[in-house]
Backbone as ProteinMPNN parsed JSONL, in Angstrom:
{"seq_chain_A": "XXXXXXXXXXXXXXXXXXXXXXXXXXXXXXXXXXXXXXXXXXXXXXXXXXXXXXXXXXXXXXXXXXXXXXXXXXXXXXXXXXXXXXXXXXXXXXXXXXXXXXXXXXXXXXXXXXXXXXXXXXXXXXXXXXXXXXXXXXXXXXXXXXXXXXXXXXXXXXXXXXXXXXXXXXXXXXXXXXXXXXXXXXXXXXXXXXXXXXXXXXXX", "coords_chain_A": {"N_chain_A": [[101.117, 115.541, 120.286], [104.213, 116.185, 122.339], [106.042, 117.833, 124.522], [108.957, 117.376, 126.726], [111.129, 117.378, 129.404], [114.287, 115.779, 129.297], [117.149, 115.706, 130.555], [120.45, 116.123, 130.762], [122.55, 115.998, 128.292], [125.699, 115.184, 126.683], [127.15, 117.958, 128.577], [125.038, 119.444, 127.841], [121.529, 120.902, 128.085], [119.183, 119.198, 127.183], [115.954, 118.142, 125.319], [112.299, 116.19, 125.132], [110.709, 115.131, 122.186], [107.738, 113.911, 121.536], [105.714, 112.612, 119.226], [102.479, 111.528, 118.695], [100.129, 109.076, 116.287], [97.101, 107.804, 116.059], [94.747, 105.551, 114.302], [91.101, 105.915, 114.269], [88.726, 104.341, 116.005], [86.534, 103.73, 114.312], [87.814, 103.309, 111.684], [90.329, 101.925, 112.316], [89.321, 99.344, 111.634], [89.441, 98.984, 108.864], [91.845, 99.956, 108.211], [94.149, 100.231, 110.0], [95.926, 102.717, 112.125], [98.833, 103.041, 113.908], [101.384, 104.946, 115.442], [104.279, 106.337, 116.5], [106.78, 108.642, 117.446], [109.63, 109.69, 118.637], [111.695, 112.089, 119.873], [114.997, 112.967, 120.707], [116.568, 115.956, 121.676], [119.082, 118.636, 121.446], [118.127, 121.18, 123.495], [118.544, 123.802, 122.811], [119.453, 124.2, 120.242], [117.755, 122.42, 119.094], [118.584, 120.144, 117.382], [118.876, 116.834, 116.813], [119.701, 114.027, 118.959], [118.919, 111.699, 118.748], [116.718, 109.416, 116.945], [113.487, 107.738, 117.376], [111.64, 105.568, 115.935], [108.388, 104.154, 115.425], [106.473, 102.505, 113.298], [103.211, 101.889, 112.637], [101.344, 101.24, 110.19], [98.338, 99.981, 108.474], [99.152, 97.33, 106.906], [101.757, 97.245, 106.968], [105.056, 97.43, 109.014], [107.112, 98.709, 110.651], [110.512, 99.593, 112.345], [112.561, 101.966, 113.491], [115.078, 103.43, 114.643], [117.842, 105.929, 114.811], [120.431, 107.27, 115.493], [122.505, 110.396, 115.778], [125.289, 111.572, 115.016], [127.335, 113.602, 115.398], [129.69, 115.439, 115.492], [131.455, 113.702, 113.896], [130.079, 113.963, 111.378], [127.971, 111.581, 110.594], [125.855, 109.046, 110.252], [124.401, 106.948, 112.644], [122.136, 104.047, 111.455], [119.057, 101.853, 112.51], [117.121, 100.124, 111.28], [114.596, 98.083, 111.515], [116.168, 95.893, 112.957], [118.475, 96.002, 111.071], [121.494, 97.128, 110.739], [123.141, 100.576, 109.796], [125.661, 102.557, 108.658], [125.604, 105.651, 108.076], [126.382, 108.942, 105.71], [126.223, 112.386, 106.89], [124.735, 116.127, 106.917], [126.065, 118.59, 108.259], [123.966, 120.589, 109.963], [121.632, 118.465, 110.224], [118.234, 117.214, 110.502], [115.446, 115.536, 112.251], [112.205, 113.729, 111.283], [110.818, 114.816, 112.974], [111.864, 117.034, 114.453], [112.146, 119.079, 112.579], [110.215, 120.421, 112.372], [109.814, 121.623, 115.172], [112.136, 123.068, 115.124], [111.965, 124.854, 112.853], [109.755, 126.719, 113.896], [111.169, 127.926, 115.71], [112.451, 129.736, 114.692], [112.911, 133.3, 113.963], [111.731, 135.153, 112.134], [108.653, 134.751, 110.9], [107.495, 135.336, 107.479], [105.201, 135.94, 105.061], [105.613, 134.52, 102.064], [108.024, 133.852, 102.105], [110.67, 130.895, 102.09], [112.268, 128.351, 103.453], [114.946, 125.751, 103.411], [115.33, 122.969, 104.802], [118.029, 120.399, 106.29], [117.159, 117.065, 106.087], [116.935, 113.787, 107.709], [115.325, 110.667, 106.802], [114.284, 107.487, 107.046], [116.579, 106.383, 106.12], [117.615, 107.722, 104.153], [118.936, 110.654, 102.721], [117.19, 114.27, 102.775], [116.41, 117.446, 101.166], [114.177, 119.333, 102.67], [111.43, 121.62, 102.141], [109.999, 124.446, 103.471], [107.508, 126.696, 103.241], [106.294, 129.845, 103.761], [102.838, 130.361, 103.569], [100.957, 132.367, 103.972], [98.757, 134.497, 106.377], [96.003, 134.135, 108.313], [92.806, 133.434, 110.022], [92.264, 131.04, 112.306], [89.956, 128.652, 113.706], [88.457, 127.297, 116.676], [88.19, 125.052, 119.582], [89.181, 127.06, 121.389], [88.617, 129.515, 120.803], [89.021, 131.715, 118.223], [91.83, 132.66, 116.313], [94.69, 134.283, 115.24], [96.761, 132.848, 112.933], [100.082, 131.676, 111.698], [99.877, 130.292, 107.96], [101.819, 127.417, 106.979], [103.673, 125.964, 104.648], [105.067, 122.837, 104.298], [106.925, 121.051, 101.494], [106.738, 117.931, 101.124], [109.069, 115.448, 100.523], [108.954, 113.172, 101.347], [107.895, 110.259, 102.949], [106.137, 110.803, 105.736], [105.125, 110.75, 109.413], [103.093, 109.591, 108.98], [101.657, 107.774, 106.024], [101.703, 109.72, 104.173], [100.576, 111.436, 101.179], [101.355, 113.451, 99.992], [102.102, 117.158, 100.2], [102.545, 118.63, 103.417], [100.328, 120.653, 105.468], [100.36, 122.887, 108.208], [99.188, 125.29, 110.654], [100.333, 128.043, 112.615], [100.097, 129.537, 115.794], [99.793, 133.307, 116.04], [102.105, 134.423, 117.159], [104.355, 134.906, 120.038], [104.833, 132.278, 120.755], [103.96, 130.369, 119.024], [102.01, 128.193, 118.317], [101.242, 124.79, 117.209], [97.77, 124.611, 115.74], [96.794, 123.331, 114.115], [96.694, 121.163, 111.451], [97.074, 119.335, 108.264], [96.975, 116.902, 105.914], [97.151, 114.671, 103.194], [96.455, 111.009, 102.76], [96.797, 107.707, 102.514], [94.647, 106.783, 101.991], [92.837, 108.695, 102.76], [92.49, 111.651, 103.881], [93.802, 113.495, 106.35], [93.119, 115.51, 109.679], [94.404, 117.104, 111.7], [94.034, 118.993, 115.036], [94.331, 121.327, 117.285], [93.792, 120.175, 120.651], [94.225, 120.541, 123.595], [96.047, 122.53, 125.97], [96.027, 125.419, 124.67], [94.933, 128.655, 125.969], [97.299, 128.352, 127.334], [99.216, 126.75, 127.206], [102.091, 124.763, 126.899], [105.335, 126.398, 126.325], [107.6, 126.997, 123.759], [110.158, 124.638, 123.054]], "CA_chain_A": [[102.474, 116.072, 120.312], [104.074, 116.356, 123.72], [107.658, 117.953, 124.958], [109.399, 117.026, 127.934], [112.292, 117.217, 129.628], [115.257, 114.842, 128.835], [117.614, 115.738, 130.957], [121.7, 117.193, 130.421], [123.509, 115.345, 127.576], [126.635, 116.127, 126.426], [126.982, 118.724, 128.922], [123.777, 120.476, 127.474], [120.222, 120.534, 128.066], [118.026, 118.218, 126.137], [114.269, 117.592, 125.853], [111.992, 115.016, 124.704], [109.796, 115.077, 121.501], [106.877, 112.816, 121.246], [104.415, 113.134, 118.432], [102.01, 110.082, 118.229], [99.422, 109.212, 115.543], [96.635, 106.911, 115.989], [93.452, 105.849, 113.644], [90.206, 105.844, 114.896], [87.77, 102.813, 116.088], [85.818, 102.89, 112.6], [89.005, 103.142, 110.485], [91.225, 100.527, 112.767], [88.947, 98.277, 111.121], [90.092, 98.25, 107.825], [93.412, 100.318, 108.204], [95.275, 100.583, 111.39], [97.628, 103.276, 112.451], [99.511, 103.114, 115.948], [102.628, 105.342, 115.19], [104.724, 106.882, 117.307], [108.118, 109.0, 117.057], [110.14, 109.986, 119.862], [113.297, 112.472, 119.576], [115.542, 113.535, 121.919], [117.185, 117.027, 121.074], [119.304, 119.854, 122.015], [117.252, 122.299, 123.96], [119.028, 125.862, 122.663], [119.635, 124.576, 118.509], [116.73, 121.981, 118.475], [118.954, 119.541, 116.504], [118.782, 115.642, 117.305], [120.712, 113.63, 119.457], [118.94, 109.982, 118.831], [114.939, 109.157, 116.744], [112.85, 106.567, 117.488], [109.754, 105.784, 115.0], [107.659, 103.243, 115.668], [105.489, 102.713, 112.227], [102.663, 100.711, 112.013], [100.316, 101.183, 109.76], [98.016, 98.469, 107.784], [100.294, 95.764, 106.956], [103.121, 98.239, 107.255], [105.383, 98.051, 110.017], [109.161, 98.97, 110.812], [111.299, 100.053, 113.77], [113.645, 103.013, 113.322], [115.874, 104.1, 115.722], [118.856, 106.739, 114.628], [121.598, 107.981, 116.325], [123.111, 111.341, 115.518], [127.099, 111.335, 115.607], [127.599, 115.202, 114.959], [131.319, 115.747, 115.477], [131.771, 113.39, 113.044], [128.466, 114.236, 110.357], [127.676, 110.363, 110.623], [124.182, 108.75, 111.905], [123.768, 105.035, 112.826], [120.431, 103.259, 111.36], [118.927, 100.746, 113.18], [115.421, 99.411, 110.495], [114.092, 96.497, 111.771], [117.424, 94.954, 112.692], [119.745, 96.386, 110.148], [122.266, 98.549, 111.062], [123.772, 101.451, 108.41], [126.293, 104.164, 108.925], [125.866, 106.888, 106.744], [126.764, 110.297, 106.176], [125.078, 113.594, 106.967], [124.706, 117.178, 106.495], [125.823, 119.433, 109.866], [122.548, 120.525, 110.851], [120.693, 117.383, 109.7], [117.426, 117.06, 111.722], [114.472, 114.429, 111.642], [110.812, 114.186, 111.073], [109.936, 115.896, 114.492], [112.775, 118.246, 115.116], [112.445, 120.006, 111.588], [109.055, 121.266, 112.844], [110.302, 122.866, 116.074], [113.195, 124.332, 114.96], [110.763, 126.247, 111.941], [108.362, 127.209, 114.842], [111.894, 128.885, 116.751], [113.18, 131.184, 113.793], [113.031, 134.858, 114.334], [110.763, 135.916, 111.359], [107.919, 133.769, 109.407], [106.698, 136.381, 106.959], [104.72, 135.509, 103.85], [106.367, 134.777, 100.973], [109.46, 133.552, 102.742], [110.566, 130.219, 102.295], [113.188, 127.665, 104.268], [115.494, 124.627, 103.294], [116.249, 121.84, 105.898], [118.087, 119.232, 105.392], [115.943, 115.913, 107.239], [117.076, 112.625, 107.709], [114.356, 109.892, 107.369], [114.325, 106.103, 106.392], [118.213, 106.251, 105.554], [117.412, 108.901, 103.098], [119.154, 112.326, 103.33], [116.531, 115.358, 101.851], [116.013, 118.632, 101.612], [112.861, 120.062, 103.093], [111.3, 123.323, 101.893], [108.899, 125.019, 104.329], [107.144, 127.807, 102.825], [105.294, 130.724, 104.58], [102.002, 130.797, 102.705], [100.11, 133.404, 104.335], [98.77, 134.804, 107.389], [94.547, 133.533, 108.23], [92.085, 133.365, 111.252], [91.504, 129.989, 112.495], [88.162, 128.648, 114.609], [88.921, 125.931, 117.257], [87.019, 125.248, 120.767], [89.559, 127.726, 121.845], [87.97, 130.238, 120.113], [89.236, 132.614, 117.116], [92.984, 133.063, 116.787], [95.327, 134.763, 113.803], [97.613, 132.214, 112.317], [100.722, 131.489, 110.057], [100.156, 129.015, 107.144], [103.048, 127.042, 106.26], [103.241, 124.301, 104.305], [106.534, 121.826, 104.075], [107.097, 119.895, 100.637], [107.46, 116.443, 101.455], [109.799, 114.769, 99.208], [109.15, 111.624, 102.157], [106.594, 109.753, 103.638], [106.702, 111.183, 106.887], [104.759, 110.529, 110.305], [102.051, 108.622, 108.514], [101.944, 107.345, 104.596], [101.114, 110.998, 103.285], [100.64, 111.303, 99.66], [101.765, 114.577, 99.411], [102.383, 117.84, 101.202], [101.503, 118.958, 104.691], [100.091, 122.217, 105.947], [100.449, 123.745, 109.643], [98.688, 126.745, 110.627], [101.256, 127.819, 113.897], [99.36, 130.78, 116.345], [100.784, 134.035, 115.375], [102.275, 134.96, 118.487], [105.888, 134.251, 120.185], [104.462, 130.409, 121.332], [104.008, 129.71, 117.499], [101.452, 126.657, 119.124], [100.728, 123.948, 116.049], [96.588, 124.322, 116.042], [95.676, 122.36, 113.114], [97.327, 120.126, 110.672], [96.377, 119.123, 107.131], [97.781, 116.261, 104.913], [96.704, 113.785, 102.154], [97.255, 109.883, 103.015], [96.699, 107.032, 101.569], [93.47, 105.965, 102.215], [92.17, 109.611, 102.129], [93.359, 112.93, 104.118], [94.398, 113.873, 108.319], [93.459, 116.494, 110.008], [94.795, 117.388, 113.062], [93.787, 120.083, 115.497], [94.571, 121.222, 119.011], [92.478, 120.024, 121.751], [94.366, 120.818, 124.894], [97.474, 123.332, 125.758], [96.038, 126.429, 124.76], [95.819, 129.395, 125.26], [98.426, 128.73, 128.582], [99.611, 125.526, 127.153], [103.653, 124.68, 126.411], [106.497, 127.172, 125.112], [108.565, 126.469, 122.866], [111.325, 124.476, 123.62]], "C_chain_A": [[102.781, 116.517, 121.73], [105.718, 116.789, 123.564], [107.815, 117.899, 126.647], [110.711, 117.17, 128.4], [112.911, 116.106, 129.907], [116.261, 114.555, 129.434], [118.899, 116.323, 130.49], [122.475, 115.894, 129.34], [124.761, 116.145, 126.854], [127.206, 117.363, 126.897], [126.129, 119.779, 129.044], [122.385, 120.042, 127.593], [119.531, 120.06, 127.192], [116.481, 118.278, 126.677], [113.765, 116.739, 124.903], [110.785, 115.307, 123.587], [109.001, 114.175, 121.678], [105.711, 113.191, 119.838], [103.939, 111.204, 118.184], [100.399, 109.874, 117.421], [98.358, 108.131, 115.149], [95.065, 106.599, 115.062], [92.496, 105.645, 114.55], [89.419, 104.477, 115.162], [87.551, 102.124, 114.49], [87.271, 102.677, 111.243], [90.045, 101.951, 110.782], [90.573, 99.533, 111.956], [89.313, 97.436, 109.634], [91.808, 98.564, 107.551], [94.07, 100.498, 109.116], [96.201, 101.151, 111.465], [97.615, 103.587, 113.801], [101.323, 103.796, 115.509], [103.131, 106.312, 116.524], [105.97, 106.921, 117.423], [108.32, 109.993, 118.522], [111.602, 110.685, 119.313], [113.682, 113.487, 120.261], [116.764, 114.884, 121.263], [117.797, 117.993, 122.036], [118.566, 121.688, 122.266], [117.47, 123.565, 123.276], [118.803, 125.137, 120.945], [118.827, 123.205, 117.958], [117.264, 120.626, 118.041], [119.388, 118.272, 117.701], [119.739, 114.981, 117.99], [120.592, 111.675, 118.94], [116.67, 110.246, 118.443], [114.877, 108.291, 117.246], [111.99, 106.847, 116.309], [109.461, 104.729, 114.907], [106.698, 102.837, 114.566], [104.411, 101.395, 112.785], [100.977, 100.912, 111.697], [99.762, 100.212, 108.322], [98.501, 97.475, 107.837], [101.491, 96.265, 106.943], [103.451, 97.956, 108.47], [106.618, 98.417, 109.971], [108.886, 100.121, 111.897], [112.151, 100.804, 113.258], [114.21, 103.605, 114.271], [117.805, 104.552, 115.023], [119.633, 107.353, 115.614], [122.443, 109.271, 115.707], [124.689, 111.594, 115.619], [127.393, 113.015, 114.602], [128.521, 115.969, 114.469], [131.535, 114.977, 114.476], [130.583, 112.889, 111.429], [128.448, 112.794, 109.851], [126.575, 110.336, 111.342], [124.433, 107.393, 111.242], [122.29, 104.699, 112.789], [120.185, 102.025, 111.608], [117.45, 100.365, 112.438], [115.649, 98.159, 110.364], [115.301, 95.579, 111.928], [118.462, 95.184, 112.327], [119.958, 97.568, 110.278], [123.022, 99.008, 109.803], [124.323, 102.372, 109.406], [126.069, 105.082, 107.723], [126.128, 108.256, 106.962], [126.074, 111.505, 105.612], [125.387, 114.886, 106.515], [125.026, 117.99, 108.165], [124.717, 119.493, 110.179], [121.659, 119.542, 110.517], [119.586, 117.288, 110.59], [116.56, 115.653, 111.007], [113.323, 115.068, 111.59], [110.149, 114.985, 111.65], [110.769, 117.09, 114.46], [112.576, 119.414, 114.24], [111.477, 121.334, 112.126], [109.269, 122.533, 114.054], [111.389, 123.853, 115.614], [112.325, 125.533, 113.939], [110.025, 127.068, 112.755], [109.809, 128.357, 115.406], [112.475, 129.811, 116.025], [112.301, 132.252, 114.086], [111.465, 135.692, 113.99], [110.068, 134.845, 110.556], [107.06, 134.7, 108.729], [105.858, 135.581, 105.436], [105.115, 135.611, 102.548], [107.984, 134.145, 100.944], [109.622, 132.048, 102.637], [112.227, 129.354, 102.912], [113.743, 126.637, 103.763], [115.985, 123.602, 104.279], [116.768, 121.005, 105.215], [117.771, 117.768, 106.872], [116.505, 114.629, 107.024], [115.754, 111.674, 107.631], [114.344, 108.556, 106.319], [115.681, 105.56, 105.364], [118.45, 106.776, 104.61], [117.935, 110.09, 103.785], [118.081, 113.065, 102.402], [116.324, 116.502, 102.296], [114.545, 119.09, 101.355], [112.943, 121.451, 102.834], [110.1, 123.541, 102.559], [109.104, 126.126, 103.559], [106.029, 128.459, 103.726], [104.013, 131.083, 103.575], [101.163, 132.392, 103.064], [99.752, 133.26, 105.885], [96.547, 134.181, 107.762], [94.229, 133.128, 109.752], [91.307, 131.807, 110.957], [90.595, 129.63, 113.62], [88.501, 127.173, 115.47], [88.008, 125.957, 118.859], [87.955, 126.103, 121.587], [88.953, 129.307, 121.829], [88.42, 131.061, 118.434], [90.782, 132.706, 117.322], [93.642, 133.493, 115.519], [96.7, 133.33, 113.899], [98.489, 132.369, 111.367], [100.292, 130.276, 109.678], [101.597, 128.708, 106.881], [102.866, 125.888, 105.726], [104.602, 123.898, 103.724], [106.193, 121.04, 102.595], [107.637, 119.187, 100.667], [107.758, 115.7, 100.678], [109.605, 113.384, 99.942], [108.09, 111.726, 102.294], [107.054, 109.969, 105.094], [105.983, 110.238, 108.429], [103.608, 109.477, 110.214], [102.216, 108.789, 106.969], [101.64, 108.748, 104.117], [101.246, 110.72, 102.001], [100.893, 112.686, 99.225], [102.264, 115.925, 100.067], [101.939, 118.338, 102.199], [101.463, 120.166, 105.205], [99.667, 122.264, 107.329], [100.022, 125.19, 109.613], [99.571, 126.719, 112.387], [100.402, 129.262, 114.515], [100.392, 131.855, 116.183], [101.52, 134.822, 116.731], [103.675, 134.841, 119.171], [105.624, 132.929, 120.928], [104.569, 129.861, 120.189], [103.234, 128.003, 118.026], [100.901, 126.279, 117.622], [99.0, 123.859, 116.337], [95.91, 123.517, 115.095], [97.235, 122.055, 112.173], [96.527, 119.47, 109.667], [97.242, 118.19, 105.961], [97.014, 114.858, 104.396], [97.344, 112.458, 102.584], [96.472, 108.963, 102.228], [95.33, 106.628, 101.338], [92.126, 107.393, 102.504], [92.792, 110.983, 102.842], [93.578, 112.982, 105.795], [94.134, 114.867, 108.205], [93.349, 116.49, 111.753], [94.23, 118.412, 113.917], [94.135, 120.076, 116.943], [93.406, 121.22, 119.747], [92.822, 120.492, 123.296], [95.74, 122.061, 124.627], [97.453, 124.739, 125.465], [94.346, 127.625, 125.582], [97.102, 129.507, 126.66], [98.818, 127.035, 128.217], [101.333, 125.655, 127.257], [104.073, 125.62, 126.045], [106.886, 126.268, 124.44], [109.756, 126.385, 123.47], [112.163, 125.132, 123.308]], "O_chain_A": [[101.923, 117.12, 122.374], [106.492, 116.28, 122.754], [107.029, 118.268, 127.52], [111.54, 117.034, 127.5], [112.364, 115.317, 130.678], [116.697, 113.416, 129.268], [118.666, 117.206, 129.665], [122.91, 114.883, 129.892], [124.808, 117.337, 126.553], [127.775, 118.048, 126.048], [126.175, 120.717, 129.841], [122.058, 118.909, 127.239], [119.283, 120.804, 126.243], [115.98, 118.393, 127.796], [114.444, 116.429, 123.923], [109.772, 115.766, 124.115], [109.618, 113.217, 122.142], [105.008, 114.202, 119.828], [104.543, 110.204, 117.797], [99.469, 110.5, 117.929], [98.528, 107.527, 114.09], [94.222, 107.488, 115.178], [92.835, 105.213, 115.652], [89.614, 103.552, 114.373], [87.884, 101.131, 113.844], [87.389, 101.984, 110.232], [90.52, 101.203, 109.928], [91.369, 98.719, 111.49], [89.426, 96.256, 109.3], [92.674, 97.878, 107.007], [94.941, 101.309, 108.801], [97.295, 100.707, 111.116], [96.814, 104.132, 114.559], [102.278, 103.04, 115.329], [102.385, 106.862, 117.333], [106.619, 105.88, 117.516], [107.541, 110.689, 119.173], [112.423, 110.123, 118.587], [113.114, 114.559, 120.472], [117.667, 114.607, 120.473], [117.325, 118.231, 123.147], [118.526, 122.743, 121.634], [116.54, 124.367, 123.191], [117.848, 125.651, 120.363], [118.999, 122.797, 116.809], [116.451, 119.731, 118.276], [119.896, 118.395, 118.815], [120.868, 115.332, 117.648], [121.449, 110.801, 118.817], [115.775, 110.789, 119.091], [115.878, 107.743, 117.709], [111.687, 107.934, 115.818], [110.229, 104.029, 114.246], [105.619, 102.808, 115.157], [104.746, 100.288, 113.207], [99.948, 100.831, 112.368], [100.484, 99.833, 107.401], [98.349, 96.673, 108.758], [102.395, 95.431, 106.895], [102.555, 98.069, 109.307], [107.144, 98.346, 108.861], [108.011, 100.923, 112.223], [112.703, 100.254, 112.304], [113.552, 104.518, 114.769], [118.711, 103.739, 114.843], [119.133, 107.955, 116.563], [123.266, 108.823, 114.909], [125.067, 111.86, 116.76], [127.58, 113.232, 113.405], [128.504, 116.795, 113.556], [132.057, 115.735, 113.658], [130.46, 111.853, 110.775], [128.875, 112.638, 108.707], [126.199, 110.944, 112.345], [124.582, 106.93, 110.111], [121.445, 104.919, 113.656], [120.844, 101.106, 111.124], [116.53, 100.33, 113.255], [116.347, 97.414, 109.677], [115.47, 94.623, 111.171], [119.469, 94.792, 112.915], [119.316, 98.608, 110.13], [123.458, 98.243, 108.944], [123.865, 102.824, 110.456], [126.481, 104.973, 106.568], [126.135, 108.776, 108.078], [125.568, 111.709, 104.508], [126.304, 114.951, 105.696], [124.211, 117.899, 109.083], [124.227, 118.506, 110.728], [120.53, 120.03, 110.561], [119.996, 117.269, 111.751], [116.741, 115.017, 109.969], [113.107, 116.273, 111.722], [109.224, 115.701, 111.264], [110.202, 118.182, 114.441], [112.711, 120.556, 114.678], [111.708, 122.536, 112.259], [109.049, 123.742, 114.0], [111.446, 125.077, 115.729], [112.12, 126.717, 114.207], [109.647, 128.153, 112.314], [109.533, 129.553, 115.511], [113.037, 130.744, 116.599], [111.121, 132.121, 114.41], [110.627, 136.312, 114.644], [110.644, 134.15, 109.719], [105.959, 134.948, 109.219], [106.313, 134.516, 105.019], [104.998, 136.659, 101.913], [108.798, 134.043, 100.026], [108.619, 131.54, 103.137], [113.276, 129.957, 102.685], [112.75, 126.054, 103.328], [117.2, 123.521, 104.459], [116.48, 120.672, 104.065], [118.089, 117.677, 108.057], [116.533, 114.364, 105.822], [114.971, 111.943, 108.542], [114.386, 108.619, 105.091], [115.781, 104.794, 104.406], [119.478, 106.478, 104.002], [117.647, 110.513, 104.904], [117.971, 112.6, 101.268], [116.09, 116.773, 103.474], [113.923, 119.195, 100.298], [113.847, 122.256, 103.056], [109.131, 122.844, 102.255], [110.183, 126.589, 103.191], [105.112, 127.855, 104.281], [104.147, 132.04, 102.812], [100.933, 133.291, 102.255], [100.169, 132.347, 106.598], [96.107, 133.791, 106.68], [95.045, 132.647, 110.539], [90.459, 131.417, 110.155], [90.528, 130.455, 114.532], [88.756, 126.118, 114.889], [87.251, 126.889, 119.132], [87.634, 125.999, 122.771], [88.908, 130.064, 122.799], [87.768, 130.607, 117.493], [91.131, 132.833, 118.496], [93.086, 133.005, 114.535], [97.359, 133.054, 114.902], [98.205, 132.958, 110.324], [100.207, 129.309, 110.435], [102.44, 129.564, 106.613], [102.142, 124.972, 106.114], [105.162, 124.524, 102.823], [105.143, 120.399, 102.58], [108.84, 119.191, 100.404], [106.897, 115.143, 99.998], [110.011, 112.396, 99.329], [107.314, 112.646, 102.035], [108.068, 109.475, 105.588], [106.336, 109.063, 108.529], [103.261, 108.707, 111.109], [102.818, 109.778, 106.551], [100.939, 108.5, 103.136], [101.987, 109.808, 101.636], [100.615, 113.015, 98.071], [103.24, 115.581, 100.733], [100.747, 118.629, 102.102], [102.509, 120.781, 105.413], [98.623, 121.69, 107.638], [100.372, 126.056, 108.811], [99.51, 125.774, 113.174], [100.067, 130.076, 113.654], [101.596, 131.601, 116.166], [101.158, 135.958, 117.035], [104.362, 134.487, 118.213], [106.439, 132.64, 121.804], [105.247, 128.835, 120.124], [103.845, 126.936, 118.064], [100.293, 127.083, 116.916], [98.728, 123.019, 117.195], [94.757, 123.094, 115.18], [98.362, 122.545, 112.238], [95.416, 119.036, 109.973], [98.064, 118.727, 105.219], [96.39, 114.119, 105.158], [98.555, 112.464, 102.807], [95.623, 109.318, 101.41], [95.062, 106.076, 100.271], [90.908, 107.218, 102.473], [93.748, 111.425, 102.205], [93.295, 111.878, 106.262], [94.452, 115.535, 107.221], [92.572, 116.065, 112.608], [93.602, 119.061, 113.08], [94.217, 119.078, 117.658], [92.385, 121.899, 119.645], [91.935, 120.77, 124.102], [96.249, 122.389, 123.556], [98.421, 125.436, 125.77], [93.153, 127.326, 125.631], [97.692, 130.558, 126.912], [98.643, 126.189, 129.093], [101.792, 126.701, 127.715], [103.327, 126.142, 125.216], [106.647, 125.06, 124.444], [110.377, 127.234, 124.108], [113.273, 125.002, 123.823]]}, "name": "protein", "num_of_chains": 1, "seq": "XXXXXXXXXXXXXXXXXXXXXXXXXXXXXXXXXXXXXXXXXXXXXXXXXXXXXXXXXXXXXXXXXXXXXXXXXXXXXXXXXXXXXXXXXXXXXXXXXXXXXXXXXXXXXXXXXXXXXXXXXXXXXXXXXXXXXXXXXXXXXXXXXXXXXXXXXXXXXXXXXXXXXXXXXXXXXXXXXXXXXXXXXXXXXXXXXXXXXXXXXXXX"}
């Protein structure tokens, strides 16, 4: 997962999501994933200007590229070729953006839970992030207090998941993603941070 700067659109500062998701040597062998989602957003309210998502896993592939049309709650879909207009929800975000913007609210207390509403694969849905609890996680960083949260994914998101995915975010005002936990098809992901902390990225 990487942010960058994007430059001034629309008169306003933008930056650049990347999150990319690749299998390993021994697993390329029978399942292959090379994914990679790109989304360009408004710096201050997070919310999308234009996805990319690159899929390709196993015999899976498809191209996604969305366009956000705001002023008029319309997005243009571009899968594999075929273009769709359809229509949105004001704050509509995507697969990547939902995540930051959850990480930039005020208060994540336990017990508390959130509704987005997410664009993905010409599907509108609403996402529920829930604050599960608070828990000390162990990383080559060393020891750190964490929130759990865990999103119910009504989609198949960044890779085929089979169900819902849990983020532990550092409990701190960086809120840095250190681990990642979700069920896929072929058996489970887990993610963890290897670089970035503890003087890594803010939050955009």
């Amino acid at each position: 997962m990487e942010v960058s700067d994007a430059g001034i659109i629309e008169s306003r500062s933008a930056v650049r999501l990347v999150t990319t998701a690749t299998s390993s040597p021994m697993i390329t062998r029978f399942y292959p994933v090379n994914n990679r989602v790109e989304s360009v957003v408004d710096a201050e309210t997070l919310l999308p200007y234009r996805m990319t998502f690159r899929r390709r896993e196993g015999k899976r592939k498809n191209d996604f590229d969305v366009i956000f049309q705001r002023h008029d709650k319309m997005l243009t879909v571009n899968k594999d070729g075929a273009v769709e207009t359809l229509s949105m929800a004001p704050n509509t975000m995507d697969t990547i953006s939902c995540l930051y913007y959850f990480r930039s609210l005020p208060k994540l207390e336990p017990g508390t839970s959130v509704i987005l509403d997410v664009h993905h694969d010409k599907k509108n849905y609403r996402l529920e992030v829930q604050v599960e609890g608070i828990e000390k996680v162990h990383g080559p960083w060393g020891e750190v207090e964490t929130i759990r949260v865990l999103a119910i994914m009504p989609f198949q998101g960044i890779f085929l998941n089979e169900g819902n995915i849990r983020v532990w975010l550092t409990n701190d005002n960086r809120r840095l993603p250190v681990l990642m936990k979700a069920k896929v098809v072929i058996g489970s992901v887990t993610a963890r941070l290897v670089e970035g902390f503890p003087g890594g990225p803010r939050r955009p």
